[in-house]
C-alpha positions in Angstrom: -8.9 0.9 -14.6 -8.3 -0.8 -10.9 -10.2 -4.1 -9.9 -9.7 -7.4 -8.9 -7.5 -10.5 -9.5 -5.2 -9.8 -12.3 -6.5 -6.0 -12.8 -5.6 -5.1 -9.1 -2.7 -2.1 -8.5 -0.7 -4.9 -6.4 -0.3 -6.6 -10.0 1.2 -3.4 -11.4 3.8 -2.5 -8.1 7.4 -2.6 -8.6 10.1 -2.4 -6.2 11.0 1.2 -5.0 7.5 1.9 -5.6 6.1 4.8 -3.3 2.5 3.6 -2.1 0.1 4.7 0.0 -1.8 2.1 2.7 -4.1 2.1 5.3 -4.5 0.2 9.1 -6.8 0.2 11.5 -10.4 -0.8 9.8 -11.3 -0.7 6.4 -13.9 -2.8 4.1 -13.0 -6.0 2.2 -16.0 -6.5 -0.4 -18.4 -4.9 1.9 -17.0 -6.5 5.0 -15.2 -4.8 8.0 -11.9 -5.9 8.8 -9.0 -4.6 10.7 -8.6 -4.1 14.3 -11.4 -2.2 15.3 -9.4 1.4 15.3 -10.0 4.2 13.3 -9.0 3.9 9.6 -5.4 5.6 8.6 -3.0 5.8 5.6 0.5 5.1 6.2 3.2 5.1 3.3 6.0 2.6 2.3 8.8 1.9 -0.2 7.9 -1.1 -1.9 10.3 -3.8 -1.2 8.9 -7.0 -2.0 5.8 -8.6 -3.0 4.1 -12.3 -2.7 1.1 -12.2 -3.9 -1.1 -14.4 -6.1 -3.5 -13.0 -8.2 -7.0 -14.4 -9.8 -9.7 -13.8 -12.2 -11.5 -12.1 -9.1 -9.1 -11.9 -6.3 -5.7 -11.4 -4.9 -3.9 -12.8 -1.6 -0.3 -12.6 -0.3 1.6 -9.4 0.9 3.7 -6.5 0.4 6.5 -5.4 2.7 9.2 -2.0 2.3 10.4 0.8 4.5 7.9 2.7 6.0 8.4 6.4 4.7 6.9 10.0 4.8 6.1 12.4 2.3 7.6 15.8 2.6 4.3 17.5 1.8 5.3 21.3 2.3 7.8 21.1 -0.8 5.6 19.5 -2.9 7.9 18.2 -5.1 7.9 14.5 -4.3 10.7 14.2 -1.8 10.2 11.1 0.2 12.4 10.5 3.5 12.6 7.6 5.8 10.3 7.5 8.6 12.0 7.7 12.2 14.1 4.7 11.4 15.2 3.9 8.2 15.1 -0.2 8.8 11.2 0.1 10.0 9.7 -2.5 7.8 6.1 -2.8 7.1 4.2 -5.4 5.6 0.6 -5.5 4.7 -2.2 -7.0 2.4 -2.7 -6.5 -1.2 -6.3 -5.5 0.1 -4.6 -2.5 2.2 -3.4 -0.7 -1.1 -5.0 2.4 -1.6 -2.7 4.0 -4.6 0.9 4.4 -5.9 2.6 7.6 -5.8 2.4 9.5 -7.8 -1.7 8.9 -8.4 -2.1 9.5 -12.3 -5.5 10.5 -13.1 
């Protein structure tokens, strides 16, 4: 469904959007990028979003509140992480899914 340029999730977010990340290293089109640590997923309450989007790619970024998933109620609570101005910001290329994942 997912792909690249125009058909990439960043071109369906909208604000207040819970989404799930990751930092450290992951793999652009085969590539390694990153900072050399381990590969994590981090969550975040859309915000805003610059991106431009292609017939085959996407570039720009997306920046919330970071935010943390009450897993042991299971019933889609999210609650601020530590702070609730902690502001992330990352690549379209970072996106992994948007809560909740439909299948």
């Amino acid at each position: 469904m997912y792909g690249r340029g125009e058909m990439h999730l960043s071109a369906m977010l909208e604000e207040k959007d819970i989404v799930v990340y990751q930092t450290g290293t992951w793999e652009v089109d085969g590539a390694e990028v990153g900072d050399g640590t381990p590969s994590k997923f981090e969550y975040c309450a859309v915000e805003t979003m610059q991106i431009v989007w292609t017939h085959n790619c996407e570039h720009g970024f997306v920046s919330g509140l970071a935010v943390t998933i009450n897993i042991d109620e299971m019933r889609g609570d999210v609650s601020v992480k530590n702070d609730p101005l902690e502001f992330v910001a990352f690549g379209p290329e970072q996106l992994v899914a948007r809560l909740p994942v439909e299948w």
